[in-house]
gemmi code that builds the backbone of each chain (N, CA, C; Angstrom):
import gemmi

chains = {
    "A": [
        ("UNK", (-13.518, 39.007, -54.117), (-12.704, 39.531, -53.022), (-13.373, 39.226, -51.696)),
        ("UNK", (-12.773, 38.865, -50.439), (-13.119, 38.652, -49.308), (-12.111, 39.410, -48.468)),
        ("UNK", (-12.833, 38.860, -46.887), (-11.930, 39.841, -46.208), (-10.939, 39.414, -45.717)),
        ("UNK", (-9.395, 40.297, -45.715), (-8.276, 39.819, -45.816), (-7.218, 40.452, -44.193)),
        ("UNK", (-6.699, 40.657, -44.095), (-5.898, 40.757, -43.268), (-4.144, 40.523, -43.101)),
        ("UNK", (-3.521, 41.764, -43.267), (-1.964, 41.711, -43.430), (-0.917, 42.107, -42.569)),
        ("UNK", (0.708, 41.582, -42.710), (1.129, 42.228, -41.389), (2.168, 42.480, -42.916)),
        ("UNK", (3.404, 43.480, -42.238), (4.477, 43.565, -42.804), (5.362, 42.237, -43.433)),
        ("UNK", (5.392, 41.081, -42.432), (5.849, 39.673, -42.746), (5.537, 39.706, -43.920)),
        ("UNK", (3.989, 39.440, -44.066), (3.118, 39.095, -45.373), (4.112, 39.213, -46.715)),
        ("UNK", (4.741, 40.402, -46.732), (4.866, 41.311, -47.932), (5.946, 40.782, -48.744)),
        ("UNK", (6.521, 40.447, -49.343), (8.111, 40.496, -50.788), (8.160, 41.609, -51.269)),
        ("UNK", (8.824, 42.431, -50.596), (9.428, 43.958, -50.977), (10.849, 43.734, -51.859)),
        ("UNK", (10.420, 44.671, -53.168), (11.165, 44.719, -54.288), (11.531, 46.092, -54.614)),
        ("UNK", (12.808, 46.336, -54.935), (13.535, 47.615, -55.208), (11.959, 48.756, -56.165)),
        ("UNK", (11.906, 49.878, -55.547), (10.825, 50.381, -56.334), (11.255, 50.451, -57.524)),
        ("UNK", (10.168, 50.374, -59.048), (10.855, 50.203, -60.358), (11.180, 51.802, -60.622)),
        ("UNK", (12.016, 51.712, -61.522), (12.550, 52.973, -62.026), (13.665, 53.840, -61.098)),
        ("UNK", (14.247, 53.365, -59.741), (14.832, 54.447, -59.355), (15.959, 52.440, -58.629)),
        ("UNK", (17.222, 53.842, -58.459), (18.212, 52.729, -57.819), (18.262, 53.529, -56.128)),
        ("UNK", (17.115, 53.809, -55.725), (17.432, 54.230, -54.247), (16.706, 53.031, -53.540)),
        ("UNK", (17.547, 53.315, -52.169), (17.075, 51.942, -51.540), (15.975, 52.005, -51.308)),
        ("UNK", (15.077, 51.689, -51.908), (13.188, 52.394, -51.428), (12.748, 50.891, -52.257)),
        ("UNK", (11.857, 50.229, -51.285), (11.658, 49.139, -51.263), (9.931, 48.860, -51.501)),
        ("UNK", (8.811, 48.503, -52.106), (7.641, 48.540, -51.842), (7.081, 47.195, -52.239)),
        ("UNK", (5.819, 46.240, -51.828), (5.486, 45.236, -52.143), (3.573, 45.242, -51.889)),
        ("UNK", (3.515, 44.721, -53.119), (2.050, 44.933, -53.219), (1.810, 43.480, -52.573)),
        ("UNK", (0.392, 43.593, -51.665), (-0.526, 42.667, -51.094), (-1.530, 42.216, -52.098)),
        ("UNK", (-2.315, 43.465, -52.266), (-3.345, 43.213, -52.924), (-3.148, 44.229, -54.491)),
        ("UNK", (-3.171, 43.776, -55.581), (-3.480, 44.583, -56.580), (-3.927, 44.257, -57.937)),
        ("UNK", (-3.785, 44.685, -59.308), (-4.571, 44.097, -60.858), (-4.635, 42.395, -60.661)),
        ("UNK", (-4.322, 41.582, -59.659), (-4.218, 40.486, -60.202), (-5.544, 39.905, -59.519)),
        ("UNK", (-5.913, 40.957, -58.176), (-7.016, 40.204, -57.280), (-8.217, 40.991, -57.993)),
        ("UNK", (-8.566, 41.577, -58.972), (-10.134, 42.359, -59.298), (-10.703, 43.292, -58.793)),
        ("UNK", (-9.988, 43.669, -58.201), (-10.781, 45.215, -56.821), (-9.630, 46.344, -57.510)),
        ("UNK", (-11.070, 47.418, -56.845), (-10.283, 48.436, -57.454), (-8.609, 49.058, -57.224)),
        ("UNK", (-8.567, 48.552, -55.461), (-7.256, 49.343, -55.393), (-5.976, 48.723, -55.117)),
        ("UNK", (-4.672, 49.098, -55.197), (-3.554, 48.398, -54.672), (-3.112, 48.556, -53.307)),
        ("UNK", (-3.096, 47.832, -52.671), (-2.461, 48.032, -50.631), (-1.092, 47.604, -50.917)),
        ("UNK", (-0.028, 47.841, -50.600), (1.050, 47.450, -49.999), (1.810, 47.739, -48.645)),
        ("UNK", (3.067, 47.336, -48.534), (4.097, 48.104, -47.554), (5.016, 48.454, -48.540)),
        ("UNK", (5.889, 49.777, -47.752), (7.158, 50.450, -48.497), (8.231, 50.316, -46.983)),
        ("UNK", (9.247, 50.295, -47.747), (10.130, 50.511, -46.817), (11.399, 50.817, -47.471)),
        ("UNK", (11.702, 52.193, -46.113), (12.727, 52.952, -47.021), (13.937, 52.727, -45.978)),
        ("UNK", (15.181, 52.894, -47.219), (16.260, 53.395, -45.871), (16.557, 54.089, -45.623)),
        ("UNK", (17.769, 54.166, -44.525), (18.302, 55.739, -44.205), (18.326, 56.679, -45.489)),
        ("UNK", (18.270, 57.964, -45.536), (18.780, 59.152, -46.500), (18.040, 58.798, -48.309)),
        ("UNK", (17.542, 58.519, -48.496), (17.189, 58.078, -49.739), (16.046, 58.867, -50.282)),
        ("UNK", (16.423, 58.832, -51.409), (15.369, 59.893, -52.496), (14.694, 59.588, -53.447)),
        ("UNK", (13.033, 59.851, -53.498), (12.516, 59.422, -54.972), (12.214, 60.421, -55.518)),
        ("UNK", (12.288, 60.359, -57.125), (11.305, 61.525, -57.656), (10.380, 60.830, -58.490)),
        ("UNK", (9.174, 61.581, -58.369), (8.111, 60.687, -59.231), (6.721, 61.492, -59.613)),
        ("UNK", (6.399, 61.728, -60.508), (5.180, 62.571, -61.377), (3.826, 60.906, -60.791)),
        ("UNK", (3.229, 61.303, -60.005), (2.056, 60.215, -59.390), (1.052, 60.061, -60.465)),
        ("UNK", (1.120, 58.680, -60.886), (0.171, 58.143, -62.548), (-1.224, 57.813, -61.651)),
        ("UNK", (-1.087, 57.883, -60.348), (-2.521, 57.298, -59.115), (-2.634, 58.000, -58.206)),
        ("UNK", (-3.817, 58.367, -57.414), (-3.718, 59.077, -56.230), (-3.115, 57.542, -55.291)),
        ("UNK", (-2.344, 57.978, -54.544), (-1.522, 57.562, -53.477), (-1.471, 57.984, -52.269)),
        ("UNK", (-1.910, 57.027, -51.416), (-2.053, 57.335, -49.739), (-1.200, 56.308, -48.994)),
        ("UNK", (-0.129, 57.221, -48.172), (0.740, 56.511, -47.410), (0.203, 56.784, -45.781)),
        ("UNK", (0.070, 55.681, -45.427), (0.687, 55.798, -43.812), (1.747, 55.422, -43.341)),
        ("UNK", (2.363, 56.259, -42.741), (3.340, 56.034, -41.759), (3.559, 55.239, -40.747)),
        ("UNK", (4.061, 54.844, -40.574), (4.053, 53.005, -39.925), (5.273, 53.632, -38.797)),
        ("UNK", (6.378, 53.918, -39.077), (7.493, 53.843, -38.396), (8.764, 54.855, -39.429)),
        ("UNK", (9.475, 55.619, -38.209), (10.493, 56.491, -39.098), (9.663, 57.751, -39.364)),
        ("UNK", (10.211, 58.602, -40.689), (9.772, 59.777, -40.878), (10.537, 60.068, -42.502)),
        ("UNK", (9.323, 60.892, -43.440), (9.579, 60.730, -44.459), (9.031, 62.489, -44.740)),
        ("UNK", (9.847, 62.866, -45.560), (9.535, 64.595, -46.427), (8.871, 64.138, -47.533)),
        ("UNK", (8.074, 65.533, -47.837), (7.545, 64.998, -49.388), (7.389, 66.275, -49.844)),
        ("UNK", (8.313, 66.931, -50.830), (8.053, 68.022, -51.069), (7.559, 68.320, -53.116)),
        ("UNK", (6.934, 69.100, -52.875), (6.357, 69.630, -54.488), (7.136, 70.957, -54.779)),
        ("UNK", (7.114, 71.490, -55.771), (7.684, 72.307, -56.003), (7.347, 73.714, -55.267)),
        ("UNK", (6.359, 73.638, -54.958), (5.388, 74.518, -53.910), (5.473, 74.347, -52.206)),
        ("UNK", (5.489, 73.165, -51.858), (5.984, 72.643, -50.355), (6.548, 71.584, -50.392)),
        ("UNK", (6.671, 71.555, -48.833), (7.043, 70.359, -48.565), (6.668, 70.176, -46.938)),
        ("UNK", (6.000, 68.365, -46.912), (5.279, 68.388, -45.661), (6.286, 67.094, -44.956)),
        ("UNK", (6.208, 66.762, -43.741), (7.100, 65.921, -43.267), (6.098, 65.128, -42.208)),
        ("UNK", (5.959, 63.717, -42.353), (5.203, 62.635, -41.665), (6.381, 61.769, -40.993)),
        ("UNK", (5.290, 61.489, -39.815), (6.375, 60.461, -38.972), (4.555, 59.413, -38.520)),
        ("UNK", (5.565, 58.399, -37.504), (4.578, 57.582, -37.053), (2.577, 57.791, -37.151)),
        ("UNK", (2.194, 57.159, -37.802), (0.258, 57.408, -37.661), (0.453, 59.082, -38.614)),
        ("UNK", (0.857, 59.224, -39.462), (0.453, 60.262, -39.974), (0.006, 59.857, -41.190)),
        ("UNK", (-0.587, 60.471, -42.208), (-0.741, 60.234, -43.799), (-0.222, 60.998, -44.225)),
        ("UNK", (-0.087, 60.959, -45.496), (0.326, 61.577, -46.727), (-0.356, 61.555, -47.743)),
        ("UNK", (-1.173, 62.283, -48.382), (-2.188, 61.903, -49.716), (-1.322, 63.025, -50.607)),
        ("UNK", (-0.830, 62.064, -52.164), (-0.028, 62.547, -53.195), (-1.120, 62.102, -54.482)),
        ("UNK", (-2.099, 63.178, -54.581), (-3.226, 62.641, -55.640), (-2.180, 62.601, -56.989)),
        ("UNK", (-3.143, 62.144, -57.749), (-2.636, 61.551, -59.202), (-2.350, 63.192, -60.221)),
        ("UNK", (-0.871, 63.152, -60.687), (-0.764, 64.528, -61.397), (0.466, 65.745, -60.914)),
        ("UNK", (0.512, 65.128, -59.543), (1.449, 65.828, -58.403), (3.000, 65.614, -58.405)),
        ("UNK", (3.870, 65.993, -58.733), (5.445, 65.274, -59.270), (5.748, 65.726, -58.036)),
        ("UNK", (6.258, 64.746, -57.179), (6.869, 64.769, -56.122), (8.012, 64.242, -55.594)),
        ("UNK", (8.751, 64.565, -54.596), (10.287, 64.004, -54.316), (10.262, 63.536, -52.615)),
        ("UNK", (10.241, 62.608, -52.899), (10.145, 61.628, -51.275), (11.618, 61.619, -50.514)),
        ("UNK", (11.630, 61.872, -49.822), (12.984, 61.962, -49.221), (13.144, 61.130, -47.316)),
        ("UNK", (13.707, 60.045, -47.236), (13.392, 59.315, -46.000), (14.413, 60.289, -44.969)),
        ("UNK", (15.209, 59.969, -43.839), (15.775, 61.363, -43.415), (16.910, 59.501, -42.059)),
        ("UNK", (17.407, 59.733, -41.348), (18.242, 58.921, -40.762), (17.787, 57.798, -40.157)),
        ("UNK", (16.385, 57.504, -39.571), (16.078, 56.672, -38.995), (15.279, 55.546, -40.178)),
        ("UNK", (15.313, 56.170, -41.579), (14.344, 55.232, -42.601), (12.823, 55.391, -42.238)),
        ("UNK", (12.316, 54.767, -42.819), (10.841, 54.465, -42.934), (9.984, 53.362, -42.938)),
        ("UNK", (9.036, 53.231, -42.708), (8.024, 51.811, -43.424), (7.016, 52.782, -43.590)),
        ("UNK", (6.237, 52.532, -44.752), (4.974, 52.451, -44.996), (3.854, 51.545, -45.065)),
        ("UNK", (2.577, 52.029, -45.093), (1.510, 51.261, -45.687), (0.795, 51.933, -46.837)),
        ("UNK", (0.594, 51.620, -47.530), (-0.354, 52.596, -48.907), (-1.022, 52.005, -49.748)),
        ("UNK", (-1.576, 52.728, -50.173), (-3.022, 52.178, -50.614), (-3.220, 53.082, -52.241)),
        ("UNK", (-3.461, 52.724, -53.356), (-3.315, 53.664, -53.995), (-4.893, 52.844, -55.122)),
        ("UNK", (-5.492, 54.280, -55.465), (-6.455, 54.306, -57.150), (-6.217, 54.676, -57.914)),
        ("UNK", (-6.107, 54.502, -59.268), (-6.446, 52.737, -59.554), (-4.928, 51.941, -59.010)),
        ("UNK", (-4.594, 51.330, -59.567), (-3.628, 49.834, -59.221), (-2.410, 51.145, -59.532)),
        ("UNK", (-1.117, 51.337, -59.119), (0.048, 52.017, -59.163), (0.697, 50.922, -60.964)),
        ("UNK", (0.713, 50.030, -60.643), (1.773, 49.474, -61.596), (0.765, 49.272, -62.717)),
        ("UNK", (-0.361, 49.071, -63.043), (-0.987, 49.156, -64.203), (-1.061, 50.762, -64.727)),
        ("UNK", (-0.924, 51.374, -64.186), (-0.781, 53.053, -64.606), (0.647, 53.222, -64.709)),
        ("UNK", (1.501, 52.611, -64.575), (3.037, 53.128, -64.618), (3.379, 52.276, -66.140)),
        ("UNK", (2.690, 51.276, -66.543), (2.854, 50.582, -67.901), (3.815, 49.355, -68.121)),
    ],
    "B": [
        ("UNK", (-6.825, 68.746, -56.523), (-6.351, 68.400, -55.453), (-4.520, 68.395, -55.002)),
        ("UNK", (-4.083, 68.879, -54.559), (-3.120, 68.871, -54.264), (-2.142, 68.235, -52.942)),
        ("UNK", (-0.752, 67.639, -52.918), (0.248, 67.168, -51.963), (-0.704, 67.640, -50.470)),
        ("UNK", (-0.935, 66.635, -49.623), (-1.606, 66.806, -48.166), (-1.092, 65.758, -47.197)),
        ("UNK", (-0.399, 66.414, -45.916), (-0.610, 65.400, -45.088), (-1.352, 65.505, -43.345)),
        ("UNK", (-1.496, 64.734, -43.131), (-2.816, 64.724, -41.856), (-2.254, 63.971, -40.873)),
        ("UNK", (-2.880, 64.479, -39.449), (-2.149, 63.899, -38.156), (-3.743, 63.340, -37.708)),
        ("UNK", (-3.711, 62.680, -36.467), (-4.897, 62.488, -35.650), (-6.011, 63.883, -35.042)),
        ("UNK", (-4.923, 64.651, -34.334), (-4.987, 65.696, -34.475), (-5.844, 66.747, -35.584)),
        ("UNK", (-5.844, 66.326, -36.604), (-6.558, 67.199, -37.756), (-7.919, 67.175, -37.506)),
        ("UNK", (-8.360, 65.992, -37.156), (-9.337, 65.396, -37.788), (-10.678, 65.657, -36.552)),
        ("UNK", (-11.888, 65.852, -36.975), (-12.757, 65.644, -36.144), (-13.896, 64.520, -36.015)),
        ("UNK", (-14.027, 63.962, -35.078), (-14.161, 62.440, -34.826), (-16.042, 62.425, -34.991)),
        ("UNK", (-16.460, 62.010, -35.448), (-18.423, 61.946, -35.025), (-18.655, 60.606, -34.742)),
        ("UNK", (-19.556, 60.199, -34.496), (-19.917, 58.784, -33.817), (-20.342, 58.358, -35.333)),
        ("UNK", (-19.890, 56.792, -35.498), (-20.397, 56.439, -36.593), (-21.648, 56.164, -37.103)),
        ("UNK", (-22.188, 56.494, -38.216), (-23.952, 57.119, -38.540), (-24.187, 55.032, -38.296)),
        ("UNK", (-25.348, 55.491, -37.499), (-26.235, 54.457, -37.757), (-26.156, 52.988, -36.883)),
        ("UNK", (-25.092, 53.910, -35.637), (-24.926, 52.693, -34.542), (-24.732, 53.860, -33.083)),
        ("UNK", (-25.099, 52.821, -32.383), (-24.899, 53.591, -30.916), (-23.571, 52.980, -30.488)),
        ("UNK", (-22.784, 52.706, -30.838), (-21.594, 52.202, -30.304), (-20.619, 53.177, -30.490)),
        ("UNK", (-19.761, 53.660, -29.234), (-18.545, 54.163, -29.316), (-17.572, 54.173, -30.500)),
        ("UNK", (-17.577, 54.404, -31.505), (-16.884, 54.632, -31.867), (-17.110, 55.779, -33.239)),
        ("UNK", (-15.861, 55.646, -33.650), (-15.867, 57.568, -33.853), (-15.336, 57.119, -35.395)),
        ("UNK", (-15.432, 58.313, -36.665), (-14.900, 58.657, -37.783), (-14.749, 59.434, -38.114)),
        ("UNK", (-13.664, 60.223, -38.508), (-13.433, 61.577, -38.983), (-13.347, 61.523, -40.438)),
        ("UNK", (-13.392, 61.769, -41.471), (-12.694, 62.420, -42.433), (-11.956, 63.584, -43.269)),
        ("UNK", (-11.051, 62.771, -43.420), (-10.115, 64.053, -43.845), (-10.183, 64.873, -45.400)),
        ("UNK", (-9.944, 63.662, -45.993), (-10.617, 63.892, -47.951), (-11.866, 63.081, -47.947)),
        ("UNK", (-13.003, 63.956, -48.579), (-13.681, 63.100, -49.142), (-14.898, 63.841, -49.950)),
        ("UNK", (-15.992, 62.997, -50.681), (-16.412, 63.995, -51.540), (-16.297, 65.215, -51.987)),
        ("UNK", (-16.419, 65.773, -50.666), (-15.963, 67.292, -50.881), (-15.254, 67.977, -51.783)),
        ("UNK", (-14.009, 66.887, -51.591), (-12.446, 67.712, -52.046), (-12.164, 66.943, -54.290)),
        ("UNK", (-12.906, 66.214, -54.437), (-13.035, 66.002, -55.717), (-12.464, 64.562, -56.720)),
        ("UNK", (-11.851, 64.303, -55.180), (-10.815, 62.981, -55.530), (-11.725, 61.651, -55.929)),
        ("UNK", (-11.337, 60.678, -56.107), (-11.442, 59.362, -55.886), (-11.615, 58.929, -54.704)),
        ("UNK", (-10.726, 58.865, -53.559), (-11.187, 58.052, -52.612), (-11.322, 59.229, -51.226)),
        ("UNK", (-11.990, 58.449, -49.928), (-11.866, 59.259, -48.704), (-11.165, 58.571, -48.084)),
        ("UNK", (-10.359, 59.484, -46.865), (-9.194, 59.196, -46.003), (-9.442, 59.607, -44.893)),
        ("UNK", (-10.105, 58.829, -44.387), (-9.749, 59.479, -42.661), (-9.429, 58.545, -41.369)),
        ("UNK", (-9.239, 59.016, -40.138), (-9.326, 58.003, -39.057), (-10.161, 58.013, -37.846)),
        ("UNK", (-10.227, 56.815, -37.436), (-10.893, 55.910, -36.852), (-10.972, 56.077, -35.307)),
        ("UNK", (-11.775, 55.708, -33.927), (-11.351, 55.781, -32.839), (-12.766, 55.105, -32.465)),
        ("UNK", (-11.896, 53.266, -31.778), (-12.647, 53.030, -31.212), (-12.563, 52.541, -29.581)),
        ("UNK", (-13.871, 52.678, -29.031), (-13.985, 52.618, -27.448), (-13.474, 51.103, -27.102)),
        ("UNK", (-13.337, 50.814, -25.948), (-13.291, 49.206, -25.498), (-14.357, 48.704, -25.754)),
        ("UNK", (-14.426, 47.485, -25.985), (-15.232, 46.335, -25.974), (-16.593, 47.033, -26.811)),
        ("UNK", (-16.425, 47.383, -27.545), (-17.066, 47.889, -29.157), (-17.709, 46.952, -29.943)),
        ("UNK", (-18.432, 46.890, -30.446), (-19.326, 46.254, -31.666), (-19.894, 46.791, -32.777)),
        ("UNK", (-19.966, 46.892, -33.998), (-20.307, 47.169, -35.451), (-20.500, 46.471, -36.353)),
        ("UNK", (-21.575, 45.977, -36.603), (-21.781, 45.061, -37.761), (-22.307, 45.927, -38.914)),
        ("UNK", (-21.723, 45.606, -39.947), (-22.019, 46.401, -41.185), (-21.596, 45.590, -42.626)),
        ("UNK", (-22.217, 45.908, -43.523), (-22.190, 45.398, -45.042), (-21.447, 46.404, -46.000)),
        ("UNK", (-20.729, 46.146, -45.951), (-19.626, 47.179, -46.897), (-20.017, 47.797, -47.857)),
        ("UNK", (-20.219, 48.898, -47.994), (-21.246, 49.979, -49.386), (-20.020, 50.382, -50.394)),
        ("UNK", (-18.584, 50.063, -49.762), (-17.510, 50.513, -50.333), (-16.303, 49.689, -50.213)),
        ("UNK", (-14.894, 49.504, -51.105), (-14.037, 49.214, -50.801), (-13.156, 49.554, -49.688)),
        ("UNK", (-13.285, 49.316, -47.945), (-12.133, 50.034, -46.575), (-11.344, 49.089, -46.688)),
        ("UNK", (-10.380, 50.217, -46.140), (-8.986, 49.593, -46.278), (-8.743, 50.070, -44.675)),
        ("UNK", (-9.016, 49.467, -43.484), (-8.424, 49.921, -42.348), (-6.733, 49.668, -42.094)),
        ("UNK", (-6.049, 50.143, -41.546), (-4.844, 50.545, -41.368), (-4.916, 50.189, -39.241)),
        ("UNK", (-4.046, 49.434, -38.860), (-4.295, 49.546, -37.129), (-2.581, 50.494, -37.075)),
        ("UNK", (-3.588, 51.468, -36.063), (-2.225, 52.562, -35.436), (-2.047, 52.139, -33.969)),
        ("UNK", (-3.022, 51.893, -33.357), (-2.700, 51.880, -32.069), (-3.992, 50.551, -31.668)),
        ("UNK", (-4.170, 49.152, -30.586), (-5.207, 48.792, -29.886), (-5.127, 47.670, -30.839)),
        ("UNK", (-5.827, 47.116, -30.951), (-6.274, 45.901, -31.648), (-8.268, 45.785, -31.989)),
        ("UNK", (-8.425, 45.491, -33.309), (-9.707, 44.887, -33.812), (-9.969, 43.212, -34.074)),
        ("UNK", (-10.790, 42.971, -33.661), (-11.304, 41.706, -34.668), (-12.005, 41.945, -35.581)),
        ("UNK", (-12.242, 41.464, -36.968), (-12.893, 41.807, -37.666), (-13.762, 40.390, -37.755)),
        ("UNK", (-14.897, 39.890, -38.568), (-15.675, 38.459, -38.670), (-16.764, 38.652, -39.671)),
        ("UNK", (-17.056, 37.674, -40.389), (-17.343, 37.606, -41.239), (-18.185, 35.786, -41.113)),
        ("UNK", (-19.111, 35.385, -41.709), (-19.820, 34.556, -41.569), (-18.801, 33.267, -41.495)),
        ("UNK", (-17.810, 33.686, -42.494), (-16.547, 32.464, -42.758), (-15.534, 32.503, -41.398)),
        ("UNK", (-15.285, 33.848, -41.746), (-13.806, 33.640, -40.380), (-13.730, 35.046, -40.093)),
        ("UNK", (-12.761, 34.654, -39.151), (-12.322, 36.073, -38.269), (-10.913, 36.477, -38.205)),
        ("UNK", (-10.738, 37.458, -38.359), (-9.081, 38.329, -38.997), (-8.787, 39.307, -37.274)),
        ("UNK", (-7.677, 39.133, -36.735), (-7.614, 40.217, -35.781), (-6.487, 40.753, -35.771)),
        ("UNK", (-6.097, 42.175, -35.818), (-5.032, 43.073, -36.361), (-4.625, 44.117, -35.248)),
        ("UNK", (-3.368, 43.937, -35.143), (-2.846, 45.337, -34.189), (-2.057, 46.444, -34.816)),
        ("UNK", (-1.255, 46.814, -34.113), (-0.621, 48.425, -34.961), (0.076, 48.071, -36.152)),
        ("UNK", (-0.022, 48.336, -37.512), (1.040, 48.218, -38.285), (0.179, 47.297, -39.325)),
        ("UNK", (-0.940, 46.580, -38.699), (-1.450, 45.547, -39.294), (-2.297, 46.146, -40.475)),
        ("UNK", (-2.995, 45.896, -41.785), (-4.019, 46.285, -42.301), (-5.349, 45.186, -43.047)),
        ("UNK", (-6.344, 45.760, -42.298), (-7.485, 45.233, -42.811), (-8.612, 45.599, -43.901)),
        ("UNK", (-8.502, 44.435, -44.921), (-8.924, 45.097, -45.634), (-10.438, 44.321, -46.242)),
        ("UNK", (-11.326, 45.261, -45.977), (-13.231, 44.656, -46.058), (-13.651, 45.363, -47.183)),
        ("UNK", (-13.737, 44.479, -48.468), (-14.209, 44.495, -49.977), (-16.055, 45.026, -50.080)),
        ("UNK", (-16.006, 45.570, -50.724), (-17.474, 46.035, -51.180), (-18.193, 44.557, -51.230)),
        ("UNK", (-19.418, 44.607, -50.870), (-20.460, 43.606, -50.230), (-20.074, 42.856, -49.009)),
        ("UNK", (-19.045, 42.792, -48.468), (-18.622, 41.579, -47.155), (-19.600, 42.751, -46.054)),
        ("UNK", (-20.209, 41.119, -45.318), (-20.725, 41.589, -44.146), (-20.465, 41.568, -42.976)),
        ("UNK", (-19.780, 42.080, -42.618), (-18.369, 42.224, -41.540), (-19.007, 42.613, -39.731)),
        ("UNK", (-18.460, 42.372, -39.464), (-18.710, 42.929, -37.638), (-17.464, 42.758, -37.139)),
        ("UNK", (-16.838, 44.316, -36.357), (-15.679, 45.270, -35.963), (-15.624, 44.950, -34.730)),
        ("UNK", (-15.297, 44.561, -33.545), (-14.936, 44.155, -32.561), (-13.867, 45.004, -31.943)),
        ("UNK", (-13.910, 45.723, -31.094), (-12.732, 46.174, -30.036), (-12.468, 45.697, -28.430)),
        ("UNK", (-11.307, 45.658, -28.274), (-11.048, 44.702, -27.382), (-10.443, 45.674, -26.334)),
        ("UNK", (-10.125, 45.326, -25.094), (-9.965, 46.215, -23.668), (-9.174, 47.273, -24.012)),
        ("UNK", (-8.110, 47.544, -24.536), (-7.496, 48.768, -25.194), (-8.238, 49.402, -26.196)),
        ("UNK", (-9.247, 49.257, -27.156), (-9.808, 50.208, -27.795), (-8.732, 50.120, -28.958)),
        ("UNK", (-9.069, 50.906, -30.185), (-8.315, 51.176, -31.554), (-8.306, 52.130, -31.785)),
        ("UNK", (-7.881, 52.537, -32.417), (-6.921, 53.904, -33.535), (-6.775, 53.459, -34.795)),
        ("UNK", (-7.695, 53.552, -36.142), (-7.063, 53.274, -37.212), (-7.130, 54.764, -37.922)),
        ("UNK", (-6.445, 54.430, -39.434), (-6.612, 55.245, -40.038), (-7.312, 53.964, -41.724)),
        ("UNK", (-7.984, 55.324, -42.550), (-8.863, 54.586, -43.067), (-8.947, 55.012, -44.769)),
        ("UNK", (-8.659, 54.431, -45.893), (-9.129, 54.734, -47.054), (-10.190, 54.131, -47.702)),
        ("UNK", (-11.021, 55.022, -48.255), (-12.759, 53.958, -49.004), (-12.331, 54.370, -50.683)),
        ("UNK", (-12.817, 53.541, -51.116), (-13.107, 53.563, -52.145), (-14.431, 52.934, -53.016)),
        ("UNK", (-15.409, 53.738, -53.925), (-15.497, 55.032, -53.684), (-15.479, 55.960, -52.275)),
        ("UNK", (-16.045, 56.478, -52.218), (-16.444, 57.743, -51.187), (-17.720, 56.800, -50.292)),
        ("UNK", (-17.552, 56.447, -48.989), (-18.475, 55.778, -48.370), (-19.690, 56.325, -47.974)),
        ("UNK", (-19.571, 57.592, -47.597), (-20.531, 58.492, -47.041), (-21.982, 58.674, -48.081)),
        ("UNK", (-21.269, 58.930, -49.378), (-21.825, 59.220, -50.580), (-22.665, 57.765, -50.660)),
        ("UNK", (-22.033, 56.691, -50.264), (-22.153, 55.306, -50.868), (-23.517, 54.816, -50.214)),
        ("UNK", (-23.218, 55.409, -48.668), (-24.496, 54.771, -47.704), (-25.934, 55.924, -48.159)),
        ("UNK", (-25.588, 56.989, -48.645), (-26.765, 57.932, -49.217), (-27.300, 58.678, -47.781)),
    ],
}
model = gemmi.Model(1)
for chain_id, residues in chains.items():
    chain = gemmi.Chain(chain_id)
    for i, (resn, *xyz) in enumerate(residues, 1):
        res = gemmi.Residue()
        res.name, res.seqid = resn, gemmi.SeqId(i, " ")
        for name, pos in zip(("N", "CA", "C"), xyz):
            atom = gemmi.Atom()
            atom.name, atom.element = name, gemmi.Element(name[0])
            atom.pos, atom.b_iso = gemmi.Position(*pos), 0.0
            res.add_atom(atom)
        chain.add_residue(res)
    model.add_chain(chain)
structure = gemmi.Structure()
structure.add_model(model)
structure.setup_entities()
């Protein structure tokens, strides 16, 4: 591994697997480069919903837009330069809200080698 | 560990161990809290310098300003939205330019722990 450098361009964003909401994510770096973690971008659209039990701890930044993330216990709401940390174990429901989203995230170990 | 999210705001900034240069690191998760990786952000002064050997996998994130990053091979330079990412062993030097930076930041492992 060396040092790398990415913009949104970079990315081939693909429907996230398992859900038909418009929620879009594309890995940069992940199982195929040897390092421990996966980086991508996400990008969501208007009004759209995920639900998902997290197989990785998962860290989003907020890039642009504003996204809910609630547990059965709360729910916290990020917009521009904020994070979100959804450790591994946490079943959560992502919800984008009118203006959509982009992300950046970073997740341990690799997201899609833990999803199977 | 449980669902968390973090603003700039949260965080309290210290000068980074082991340089006299302006610039600052907070963290938000890290050893402490039990996880896998640390998360925090970044704040650097104008016309900044940091040379360092990576003890850990960073994943910088640019929110606001622009970095150069360099490396014996080449040089990567990133603005808001952009992410840089410096692999365990690269020997890197951080560059800030007349606006100064804002990132936000994930290590993997735990860096703090890493430098001893």
């Amino acid at each position: 591994m060396k040092l790398q450098k990415f913009a949104l361009a970079d990315v081939t964003l693909e429907r996230s697997p398992g859900s038909d909401a418009e929620i879009y994510a594309g890995n940069l770096v992940d199982e195929r480069h040897g390092g421990p973690v996966t980086i991508g971008y996400g990008r969501y659209a208007p009004d759209q919903t995920l639900t998902e039990t997290m197989a990785v701890d998962d860290i989003m930044i907020l890039l642009a837009g504003r996204l809910s993330v609630s547990t059965g216990a709360e729910t916290v709401e990020a917009g521009p330069g904020e994070i979100v940390y959804m450790p591994k174990g946490e079943a959560v429901t992502i919800r984008s809200h009118e203006e959509g989203a982009v992300t950046a995230y970073v997740t341990y170990p690799h997201w899609r080698s833990a999803r199977g």
